[in-house]
C-alpha positions as CSV (number, residue, x, y, z in Angstrom):
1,X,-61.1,-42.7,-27.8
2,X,-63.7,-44.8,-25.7
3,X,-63.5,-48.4,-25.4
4,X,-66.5,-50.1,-24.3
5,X,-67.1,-52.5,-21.9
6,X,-67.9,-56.6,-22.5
7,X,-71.9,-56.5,-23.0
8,X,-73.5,-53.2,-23.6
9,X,-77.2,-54.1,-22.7
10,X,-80.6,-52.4,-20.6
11,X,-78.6,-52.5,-17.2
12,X,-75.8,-51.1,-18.0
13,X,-76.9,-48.4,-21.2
14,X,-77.4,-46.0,-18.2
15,X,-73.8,-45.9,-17.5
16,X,-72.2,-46.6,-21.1
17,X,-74.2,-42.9,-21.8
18,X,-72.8,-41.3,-19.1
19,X,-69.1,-42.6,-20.2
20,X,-69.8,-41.3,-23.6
21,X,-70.6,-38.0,-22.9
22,X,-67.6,-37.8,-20.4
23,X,-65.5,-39.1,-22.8
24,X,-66.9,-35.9,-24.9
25,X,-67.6,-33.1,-23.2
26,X,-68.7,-29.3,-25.1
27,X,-66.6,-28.1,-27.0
28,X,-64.7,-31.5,-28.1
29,X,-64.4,-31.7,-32.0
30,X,-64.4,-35.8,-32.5
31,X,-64.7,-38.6,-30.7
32,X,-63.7,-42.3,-31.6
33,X,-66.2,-45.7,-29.7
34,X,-64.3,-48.8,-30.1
35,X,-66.5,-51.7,-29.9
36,X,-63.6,-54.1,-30.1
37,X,-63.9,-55.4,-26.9
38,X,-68.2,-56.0,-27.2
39,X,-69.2,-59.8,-27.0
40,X,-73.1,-57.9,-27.3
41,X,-74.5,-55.4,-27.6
42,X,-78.5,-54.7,-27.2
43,X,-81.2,-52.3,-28.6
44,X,-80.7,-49.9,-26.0
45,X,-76.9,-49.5,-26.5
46,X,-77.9,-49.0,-30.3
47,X,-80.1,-46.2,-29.2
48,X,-77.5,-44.6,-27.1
49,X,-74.9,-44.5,-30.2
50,X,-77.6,-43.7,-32.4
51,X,-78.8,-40.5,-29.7
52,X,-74.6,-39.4,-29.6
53,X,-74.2,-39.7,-33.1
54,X,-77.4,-36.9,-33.4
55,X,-75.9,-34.8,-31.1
56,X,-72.7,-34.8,-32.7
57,X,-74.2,-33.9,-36.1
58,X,-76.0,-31.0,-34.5
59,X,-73.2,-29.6,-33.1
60,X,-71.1,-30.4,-35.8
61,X,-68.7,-32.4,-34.5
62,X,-67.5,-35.8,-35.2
63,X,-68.2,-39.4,-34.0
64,X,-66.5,-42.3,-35.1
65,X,-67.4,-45.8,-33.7
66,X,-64.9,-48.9,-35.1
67,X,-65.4,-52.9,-34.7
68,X,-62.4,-54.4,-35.8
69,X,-62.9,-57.8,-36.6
């Protein structure tokens, strides 16, 4: 599981990519984002999740990404 930092936004999307796909390297069968902790999150964060979540599908693994309120 992967819990995301305060603000997701264009200076920091960079780095909230790279922590995804360390948090799920090849060969990994699911991974879990939590967005509980996001006051915002931006376009380009949506993009990221969004570019993951194809990946995953191609490779036939799982994503899962929770916002508890």
């Amino acid at each position: 599981m992967l819990v995301g930092p305060g603000e997701v936004a264009i200076d920091n999307a960079g780095d909230f990519r790279i922590a995804l796909q360390s948090a799920a390297p090849a060969g990994s069968e699911a991974l879990i984002v939590s967005l509980a902790g996001i006051r915002y999150l931006d376009s380009n964060a949506l993009a990221v999740l969004i570019d993951l979540s194809r990946r995953f599908a191609v490779s036939r693994r799982r994503l899962g990404v929770v916002c508890p309120t």
